[in-house]
Every structure is written in structure tokens, then in C-alpha cells.
ZASE-267107 format. One record per residue (C-alpha): residue number from 1; residue in one letter; x, y, z. Coordinates in steps of 0.02 Angstrom, whole numbers, plus 50000, padded with zeros to 5 digits. Example, Ala and Ser with C-alpha at 12.3 -4.5 7.8 and 13.67 -1.06 7.14 Angstrom:
BEGIN
 vodo lodo    px    py    pz
    1    a 50615 49775 50390
    2    s 50684 49947 50357
END
This chain:
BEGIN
 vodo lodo    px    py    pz
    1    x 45089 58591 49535
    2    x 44966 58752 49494
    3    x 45051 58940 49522
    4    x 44976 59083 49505
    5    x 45071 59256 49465
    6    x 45048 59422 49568
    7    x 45110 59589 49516
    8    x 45155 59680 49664
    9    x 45220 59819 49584
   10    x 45327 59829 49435
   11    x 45484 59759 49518
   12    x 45374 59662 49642
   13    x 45323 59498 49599
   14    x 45209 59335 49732
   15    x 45164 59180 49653
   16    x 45042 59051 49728
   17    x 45088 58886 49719
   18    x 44982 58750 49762
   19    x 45056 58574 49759
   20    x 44930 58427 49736
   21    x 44915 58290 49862
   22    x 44986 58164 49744
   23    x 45141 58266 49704
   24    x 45154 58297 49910
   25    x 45152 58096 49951
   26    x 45257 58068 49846
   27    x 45416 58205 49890
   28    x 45392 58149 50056
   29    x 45408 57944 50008
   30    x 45561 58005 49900
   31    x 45651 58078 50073
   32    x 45594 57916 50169
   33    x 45677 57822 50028
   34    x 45828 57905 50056
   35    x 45828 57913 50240
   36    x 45802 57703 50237
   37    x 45966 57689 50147
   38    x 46072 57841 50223
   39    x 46028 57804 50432
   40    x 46052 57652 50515
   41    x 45890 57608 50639
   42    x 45904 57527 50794
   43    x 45841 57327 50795
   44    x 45858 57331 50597
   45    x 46016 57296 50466
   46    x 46043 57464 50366
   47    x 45916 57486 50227
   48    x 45818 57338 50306
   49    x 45719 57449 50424
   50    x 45532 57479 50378
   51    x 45464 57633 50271
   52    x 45344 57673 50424
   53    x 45481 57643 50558
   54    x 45619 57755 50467
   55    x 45478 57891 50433
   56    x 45420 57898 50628
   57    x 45616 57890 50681
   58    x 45637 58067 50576
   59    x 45479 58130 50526
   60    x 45547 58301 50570
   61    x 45687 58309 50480
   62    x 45601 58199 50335
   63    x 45465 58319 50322
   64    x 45569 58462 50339
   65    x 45687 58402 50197
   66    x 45548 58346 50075
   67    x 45469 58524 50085
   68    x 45627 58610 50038
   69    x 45689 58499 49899
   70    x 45520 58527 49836
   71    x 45509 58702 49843
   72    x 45683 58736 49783
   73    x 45643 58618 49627
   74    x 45455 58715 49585
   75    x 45576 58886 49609
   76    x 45709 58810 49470
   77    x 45532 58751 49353
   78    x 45437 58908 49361
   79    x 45576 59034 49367
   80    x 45652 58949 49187
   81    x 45470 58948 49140
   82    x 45432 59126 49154
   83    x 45610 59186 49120
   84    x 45603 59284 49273
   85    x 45783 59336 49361
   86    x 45758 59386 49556
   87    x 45861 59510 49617
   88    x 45819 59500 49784
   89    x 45813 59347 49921
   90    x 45649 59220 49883
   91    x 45545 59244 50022
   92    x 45434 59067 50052
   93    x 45272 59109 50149
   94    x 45195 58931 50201
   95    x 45213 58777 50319
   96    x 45254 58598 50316
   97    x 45182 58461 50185
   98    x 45080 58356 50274
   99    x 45053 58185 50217
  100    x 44885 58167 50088
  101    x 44880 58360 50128
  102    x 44876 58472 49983
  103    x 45004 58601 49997
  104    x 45008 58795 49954
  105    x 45142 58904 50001
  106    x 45183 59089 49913
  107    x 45347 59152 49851
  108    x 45398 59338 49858
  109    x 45538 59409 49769
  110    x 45598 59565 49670
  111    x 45641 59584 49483
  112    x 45727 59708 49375
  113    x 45620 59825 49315
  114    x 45579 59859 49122
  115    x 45655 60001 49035
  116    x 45686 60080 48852
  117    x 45877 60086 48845
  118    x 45937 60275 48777
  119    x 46052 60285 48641
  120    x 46213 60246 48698
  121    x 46314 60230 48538
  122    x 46405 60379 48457
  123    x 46381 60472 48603
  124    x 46509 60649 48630
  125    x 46633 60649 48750
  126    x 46767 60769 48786
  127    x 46935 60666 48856
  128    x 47082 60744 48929
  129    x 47260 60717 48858
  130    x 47372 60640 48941
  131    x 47553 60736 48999
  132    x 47682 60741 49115
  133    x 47767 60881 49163
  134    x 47959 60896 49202
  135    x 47930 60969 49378
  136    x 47819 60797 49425
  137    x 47957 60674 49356
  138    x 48077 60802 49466
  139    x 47973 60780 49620
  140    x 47977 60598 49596
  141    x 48152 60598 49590
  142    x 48169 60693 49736
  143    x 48062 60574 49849
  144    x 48195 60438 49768
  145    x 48322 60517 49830
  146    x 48250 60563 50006
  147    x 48215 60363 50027
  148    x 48388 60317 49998
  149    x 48444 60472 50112
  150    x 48565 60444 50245
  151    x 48587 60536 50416
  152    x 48735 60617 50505
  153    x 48723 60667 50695
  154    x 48781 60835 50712
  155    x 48897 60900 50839
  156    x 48822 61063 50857
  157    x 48727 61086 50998
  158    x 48572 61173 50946
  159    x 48386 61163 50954
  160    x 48326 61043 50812
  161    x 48214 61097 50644
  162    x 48103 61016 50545
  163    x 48178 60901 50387
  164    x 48300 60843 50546
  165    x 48286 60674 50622
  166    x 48306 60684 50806
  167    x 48342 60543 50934
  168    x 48227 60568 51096
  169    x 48170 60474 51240
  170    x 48002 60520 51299
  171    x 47833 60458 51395
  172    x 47660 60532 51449
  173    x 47600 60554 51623
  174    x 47450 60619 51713
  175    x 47437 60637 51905
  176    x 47604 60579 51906
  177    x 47581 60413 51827
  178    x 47671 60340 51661
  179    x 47525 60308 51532
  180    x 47542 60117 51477
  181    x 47601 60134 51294
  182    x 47651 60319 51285
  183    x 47824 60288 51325
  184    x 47977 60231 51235
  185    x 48168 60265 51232
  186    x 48275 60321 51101
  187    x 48140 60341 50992
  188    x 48181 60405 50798
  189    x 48064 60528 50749
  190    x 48093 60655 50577
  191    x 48017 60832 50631
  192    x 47893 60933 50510
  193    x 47807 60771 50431
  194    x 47661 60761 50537
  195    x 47715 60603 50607
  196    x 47664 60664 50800
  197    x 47565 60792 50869
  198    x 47615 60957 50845
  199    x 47625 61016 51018
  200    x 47742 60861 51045
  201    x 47859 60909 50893
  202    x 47871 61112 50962
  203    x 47920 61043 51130
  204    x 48070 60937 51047
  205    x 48103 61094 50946
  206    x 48130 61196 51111
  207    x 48266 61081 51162
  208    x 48454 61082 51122
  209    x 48568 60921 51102
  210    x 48549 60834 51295
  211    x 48430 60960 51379
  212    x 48235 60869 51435
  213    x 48071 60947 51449
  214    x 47893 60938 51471
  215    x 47752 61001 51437
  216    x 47543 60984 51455
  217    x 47459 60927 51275
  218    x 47295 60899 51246
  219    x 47251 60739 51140
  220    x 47132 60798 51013
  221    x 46936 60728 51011
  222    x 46993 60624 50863
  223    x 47162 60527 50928
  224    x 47175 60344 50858
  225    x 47164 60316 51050
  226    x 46993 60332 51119
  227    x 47036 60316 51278
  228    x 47148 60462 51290
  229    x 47046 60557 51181
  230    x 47015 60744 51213
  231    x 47123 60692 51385
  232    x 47262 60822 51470
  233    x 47419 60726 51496
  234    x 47621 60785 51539
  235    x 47707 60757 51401
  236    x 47904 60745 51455
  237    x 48059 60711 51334
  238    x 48226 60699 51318
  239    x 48316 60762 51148
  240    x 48485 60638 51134
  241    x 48549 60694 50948
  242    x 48499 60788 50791
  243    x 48518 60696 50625
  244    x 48554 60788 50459
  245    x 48496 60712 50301
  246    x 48590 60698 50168
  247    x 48542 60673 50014
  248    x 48620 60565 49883
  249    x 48679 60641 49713
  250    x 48550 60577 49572
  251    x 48655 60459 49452
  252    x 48662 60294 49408
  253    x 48700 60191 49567
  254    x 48551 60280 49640
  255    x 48444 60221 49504
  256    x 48495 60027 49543
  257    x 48458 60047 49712
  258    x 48301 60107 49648
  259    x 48264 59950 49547
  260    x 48305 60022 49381
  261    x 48477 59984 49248
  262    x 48515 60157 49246
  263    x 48456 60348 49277
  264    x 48405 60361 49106
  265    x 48298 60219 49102
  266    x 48249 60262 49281
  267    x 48157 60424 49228
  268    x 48092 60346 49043
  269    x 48007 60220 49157
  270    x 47949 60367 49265
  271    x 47865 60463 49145
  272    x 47781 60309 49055
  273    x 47691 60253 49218
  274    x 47645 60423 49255
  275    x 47585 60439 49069
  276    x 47482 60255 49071
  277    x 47410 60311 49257
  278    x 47329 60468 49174
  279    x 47269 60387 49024
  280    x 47162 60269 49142
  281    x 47112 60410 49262
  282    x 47049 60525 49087
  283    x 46978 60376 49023
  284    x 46885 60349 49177
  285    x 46829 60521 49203
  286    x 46772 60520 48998
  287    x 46679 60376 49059
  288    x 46594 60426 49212
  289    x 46517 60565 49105
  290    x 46453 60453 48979
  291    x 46375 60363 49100
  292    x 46294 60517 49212
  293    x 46229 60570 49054
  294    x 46144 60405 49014
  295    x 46080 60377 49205
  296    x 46011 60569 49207
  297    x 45885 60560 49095
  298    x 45816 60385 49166
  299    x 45679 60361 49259
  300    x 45606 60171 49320
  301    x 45565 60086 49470
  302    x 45723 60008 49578
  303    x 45700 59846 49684
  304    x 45710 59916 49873
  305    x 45841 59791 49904
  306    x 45937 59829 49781
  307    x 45959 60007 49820
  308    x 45979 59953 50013
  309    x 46130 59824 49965
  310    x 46222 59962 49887
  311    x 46183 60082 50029
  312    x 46249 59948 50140
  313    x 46401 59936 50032
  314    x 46436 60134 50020
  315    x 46410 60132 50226
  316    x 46549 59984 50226
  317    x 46678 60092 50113
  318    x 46645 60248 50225
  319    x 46672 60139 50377
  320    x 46837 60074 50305
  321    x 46902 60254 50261
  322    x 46895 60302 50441
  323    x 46967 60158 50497
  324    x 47112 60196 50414
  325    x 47124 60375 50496
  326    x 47088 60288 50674
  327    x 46897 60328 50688
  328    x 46762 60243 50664
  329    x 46560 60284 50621
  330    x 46509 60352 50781
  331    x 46628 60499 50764
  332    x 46530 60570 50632
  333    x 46379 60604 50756
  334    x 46278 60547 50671
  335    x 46152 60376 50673
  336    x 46149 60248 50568
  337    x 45976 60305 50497
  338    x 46045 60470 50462
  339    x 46202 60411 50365
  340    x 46097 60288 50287
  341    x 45969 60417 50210
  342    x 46142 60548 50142
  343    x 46186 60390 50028
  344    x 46004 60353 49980
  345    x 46028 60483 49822
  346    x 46194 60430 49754
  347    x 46132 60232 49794
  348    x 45991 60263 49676
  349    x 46087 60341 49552
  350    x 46209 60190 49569
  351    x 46086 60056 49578
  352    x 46007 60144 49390
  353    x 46188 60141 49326
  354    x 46195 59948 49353
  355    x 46042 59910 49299
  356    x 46071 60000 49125
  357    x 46245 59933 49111
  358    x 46167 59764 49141
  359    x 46032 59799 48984
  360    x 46178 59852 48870
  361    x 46284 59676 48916
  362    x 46120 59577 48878
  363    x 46053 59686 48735
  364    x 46238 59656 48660
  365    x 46264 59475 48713
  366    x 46408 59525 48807
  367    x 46474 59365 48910
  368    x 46614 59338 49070
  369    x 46701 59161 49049
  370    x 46753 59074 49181
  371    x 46923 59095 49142
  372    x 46897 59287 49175
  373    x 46815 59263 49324
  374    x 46993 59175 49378
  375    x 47094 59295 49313
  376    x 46995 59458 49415
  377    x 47022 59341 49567
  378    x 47200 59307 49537
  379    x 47218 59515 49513
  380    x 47117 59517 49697
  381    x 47231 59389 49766
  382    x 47383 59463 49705
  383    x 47349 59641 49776
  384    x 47254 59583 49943
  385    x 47422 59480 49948
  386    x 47302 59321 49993
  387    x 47323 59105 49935
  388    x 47205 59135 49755
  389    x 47137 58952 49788
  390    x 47072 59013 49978
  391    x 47015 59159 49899
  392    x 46922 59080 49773
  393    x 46831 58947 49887
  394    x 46797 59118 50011
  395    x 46703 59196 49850
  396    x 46623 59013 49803
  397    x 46564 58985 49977
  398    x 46505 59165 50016
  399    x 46394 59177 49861
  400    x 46512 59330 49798
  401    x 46543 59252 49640
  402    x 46400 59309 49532
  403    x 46396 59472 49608
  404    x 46599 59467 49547
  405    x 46525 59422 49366
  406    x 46419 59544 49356
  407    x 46530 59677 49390
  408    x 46666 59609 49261
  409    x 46477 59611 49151
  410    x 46466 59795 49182
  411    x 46633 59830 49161
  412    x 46626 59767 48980
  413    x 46479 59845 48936
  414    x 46565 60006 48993
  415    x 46690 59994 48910
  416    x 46587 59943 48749
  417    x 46488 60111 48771
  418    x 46670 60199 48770
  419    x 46746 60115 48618
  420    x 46584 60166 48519
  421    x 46576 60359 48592
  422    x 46654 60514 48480
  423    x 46778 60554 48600
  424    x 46880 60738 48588
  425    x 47036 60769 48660
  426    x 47062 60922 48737
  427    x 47202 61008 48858
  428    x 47209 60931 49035
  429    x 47142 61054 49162
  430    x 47266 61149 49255
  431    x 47265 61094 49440
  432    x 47214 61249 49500
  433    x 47030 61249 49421
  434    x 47038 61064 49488
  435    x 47054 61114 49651
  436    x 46915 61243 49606
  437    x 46783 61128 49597
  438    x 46830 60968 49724
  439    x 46768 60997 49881
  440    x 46854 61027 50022
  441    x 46934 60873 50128
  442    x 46962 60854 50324
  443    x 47122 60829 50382
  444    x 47160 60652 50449
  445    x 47173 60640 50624
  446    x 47347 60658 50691
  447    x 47433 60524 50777
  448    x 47553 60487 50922
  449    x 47748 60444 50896
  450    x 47731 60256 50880
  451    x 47841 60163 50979
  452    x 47875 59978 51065
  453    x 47819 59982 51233
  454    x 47978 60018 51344
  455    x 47979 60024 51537
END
């Protein structure tokens, strides 16, 4: 076998191959070898049957087989030869061998491009410091004690107010019709936490204790139900009770119910996790900037499809957001190509990130053992709440495994990058000048009561 190596472009690379008729005759005797003992022929005892008759029986599949095998093996052979690492899908332009044929065929595949690594050692950094402040552990306490609230039904008859849990029955109609789903009885809903729409909450709040209403609400162009999207309907209900919540008092036996030995313990445990959880989040930010500041100044070639795997992924994560918030990628208005070419810029400055993060693990000898590849699966499996042994043979059988090493890869050379950076603590930054700079979010679509269908 002769192969000949074609720059394409500096992450672009075609080799010629050209496999001599000797090597060709005898791949494809190897297969029929195989064939005669694996297949049974009818007329002949298995592994008795002829060389010719067992190669005219499945030449197709024989020749087929023997090309492949042989192709795959030259890829293994000239690939370790020329230390190359594709980072793309091996394209194979040619035919069939063809017995006493000589054979040429071309591969086509992409490669990481060469770069100088920048300094990333002893590198300057300025890190937050972590802190907790009383009124956050107090919040936290409150929100304990609002989940282990109970509810009294008041006596008074009097139109309801938000913090109150009310008891209604209600349903949605149009020309006179229930709507399939929009209907349910004695339905708990708490007014004031967004939990319906908020035409449907001021018509409860118009009631007193017993009286019924109605009134027309518009579904808004967003509702989690397409169908009744933007869509008119009669909204009628029926207020039963008002609850009042009561809240426990804070001490020790709310703590247990909490999970915890006591209240003191309770809020030591409180502040620790909310002291650990903005460690990591300073650490990450510290981190980000080291590694903006390394990607800025860098400028190299990227493999196409590398940069349009991780537009493909940020597309996915987008698409998953709005699923959450009951829309999906076509409320956006906007077309795939469109959406596409808005992630193009951050997908280059992602794929650059990898790629130097992937220089620093080499340049360092920085290796992921099996043994950590389990454990980030077991992590998966425990938070996806999936079997770690089906979720391991999902990742082994969907090629997601290296991809999964290379990310713990990065990971460590991150955090290598971090360790050896001159980091300077300085005072967190007060919420307000935080808000300053984050941009602006959209409100998630509001949502329906949710009820069991009741007729």
C-alpha cells in the first residue's frame, strides 16, 4: 500500500491510497476464508463448500466486507504513522476492490490546527470573596418555614388576596363549549405566585367565599398550549374557601422536619453551602477570565466541523431552555439558518477555547483514567437519576465517551491554568452593579392552573 498526503488547508488534510493488486487478492481470499467457515452452503457440509462456490454465493457482501476491513486497517497504519488525530468524520472517496484490480480510494478528514500556546502560567486574576449575608440565611429560613406552612379556612366571608390559598372550581368555554382539559373541581391554587394567568387570579380575587364568576381571557401568543394560543375563551369559576397560611415558629422541631439535628446546626449548615456554592461560582468566574484572556489574543484556523458540532450543541441547549418554559424554536421567528449564524461567534470562540485547553493537557501530559471516566458517569447517573451501567453502555454505544474524556481533559487543564495564576481577592460586587451589567431576561411564559381532567 502507497499514500500520498494532500494539504487542503491547514486543518484540511486527503491522502491517496493506492492498494496493489497483490495486497487486494489477498483481503478478499481472507473474507472468503472466513465466509467458508462462518455460512453453511447448500449441497455442501459447513466449511466443506468450495472457495469459488462460497465467493459466488456472497460476492457482495464478501467484497463489500474485504474493502472495509481493509480500509479501516490502512486508516489505523497511516494515521499511527503520521501521528495525525482527525477531528472530524473520515470521508472514503472510492469503489469496490475488484479481484486482480488495483485499488485507489482517497480519504478526507480534518485536523487540529497548529498553534504557539500563550503564556498561561502566573497569569493575574482578580477573584471575589466569598460571604454570606444574614438577610440571605434569613430568607432561606423563611422559604423553610413557608414549606412546612399549614392552612386554616377562614370563616370570613370576603374576597380572597394574594399569599391566600383558595379552593375553586373552574373550566374554560368558548361558543358555549367546555374546553377538553381546562376544567377541574376543587382545584387548590395559592394567589400572587404566578402559578395562573393573571386575568384568571383577578377574577378569583373579585369573588367572596361561595359567589361564581366569569370572565373573557385571552391566552397569551406564548401559552404552553399551542392550540389555545393567542385564543379568546370564557373563563368561569367558583371560589369554595380561602385558606390562611400559617407559618410555623422557627425552632428546633422545625429544623428536624427540615432534615437537620437542630436550628443551630440547621443554619451552620445553611451558611456553609451557601459559602462552598460561591466559592465555585468566584472560582468559575476567576476562571472564565483567565480563559477569555488566553482565547482573545488567538488567532488559527478551526476545523468547519468542529465549530458546526458546537453550534449544533449551543442550538440543542437553547432548544431545551424553551422547552422548559413551554416553547419551542419556532417561537423565536426566526430560521434555523438565522439562529445558526447568532451562535457562529461565541462557537468560534468556544471551539478556540477547547482547542487551547486541549494543547495545555498534552503540552503538560495531563491524563483521564478510566476510573474517572466512571466516576463523571456515576455523578451523571446520580443527578439524571438514571441505572449508571445503562448509562454507561448508552455513552459506549453512542460514541460519547471520548468526547466525555475530553471534557474531564479540559477540565484539568483548567483547572491547572488556575492553580498556577496570581489570584487577588477582592470584595464581592454588590448586586446592584451586577444587575448593571447582565442583560436583561424575558419573562417565562405564564401557565394555566394545572389540574386532573374532571368532567
Amino acid at each position: 500500500m502507497q499514500y500520498d498526503v494532500q494539504d487542503i488547508s491547514p486543518v484540511e488534510r486527503k491522502i491517496a491510497v493506492t492498494v496493489p493488486v497483490e495486497e487486494v487478492n489477498a483481503a478478499i481470499l481472507a473474507t472468503i476464508a472466513i465466509y467458508k467457515t462462518k455460512y453453511d452452503v447448500k449441497g455442501f457440509r459447513k466449511g466443506k463448500a468450495p472457495s469459488t462456490v462460497i465467493e459466488g454465493t456472497f460476492r457482495g457482501q464478501i467484497y463489500n466486507e474485504a474493502t472495509t476491513d481493509l480500509i479501516n486497517y490502512h486508516i489505523n497504519e497511516i494515521l499511527n504513522t503520521l501521528k495525525l488525530t482527525p477531528m472530524s468524520r473520515i470521508t472514503v472517496d472510492g469503489g469496490q476492490m475488484v479481484r486482480d484490480e488495483e485499488f485507489k480510494y482517497i480519504l478526507g478528514f480534518e485536523i487540529a490546527p497548529q498553534f504557539d500556546l500563550p503564556t498561561y502560567v502566573g497569569l493575574s486574576v482578580e477573584e471575589e470573596r466569598a460571604e454570606v449575608k444574614d438577610e440571605e440565611l434569613a430568607d432561606v429560613e423563611r422559604r423553610i418555614q413557608d414549606n412546612h406552612a399549614t392552612f386554616k379556612v377562614l370563616d370570613e366571608v370576603r374576597e380572597p388576596k394574594d399569599g391566600e390559598l383558595v379552593t375553586v372550581s373552574f373550566g374554560a368555554y368558548r361558543d358555549g363549549q367546555i374546553i377538553s382539559g381546562i376544567k377541574a373541581e376543587n382545584f387548590e391554587l395559592p394567589l400572587g405566585q404566578a402559578q395562573a394567568l393573571p386575568e384568571f387570579e383577578e377574577l378569583i380575587k373579585t369573588l367572596k367565599t361561595g359567589e361564581s364568576g366569569e370572565k373573557e381571557i385571552t391566552f397569551p401568543a406564548d401559552f404552553i398550549n399551542t392550540e389555545l394560543a393567542g385564543q379568546a375563551v370564557t373563563m368561569k369559576v367558583t371560589l369554595h374557601a380561602i385558606k390562611a397560611k400559617q407559618l410555623p415558629e422557627m425552632s428546633d422541631e422545625v429544623a428536624k422536619k427540615a432534615g437537620f439535628d437542630s436550628l443551630e446546626k440547621m443554619r451552620e449548615a445553611i451558611r456553609q453551602s451557601y459559602l462552598e456554592n460561591r466559592r465555585q461560582l468566584h472560582k468559575s468566574t476567576a476562571q472564565k477570565k483567565l480563559l477569555d484572556g488566553l482565547v482573545k489574543g488567538l488567532e488559527f484556523p478551526l476545523p468547519p466541523s468542529l465549530v458546526e458540532d458546537r453550534i449544533d450543541r449551543l442550538v440543542k441547549d437553547l432548544e431545551y431552555r424553551l422547552d422548559r418554559h413551554g416553547k419551542n424554536l419556532m417561537s423565536l421567528g426566526k430560521t434555523m439558518e438565522q439562529l445558526r449564524e447568532e451562535f457562529r461567534e461565541e462557537a468560534i470562540d468556544g471551539s478556540r477555547a477547547e482547542l487551547l485547553l486541549m494543547s495545555v493537557a498534552e503540552k503538560e501530559g495531563l491524563q483521564v483514567s478510566p476510573q474517572e471516566i466512571d466516576q463523571a458517569l456515576n455523578r451523571l447517573a446520580i443527578q439524571s437519576r438514571q441505572d449508571f451501567m445503562e448509562l454507561k453502555r448508552y455513552y459506549e454505544e453512542n460514541n460519547l465517551v471520548v468526547p466525555l474524556k475530553d471534557r474531564l481533559l479540559m477540565d484539568k487543564a483548567m483547572e491547572l491554568i488556575y492553580s498556577r495564576a496570581e489570584r487577588t481577592e477582592v470584595d464581592p460586587i454588590a448586586p446592584e452593579a451586577s444587575a448593571a451589567e447582565a442583560k436583561p431576561k424575558k419573562k417565562a411564559a405564564k401557565k394555566a392552573p394545572k389540574a386532573d381532567k374532571a368532567e
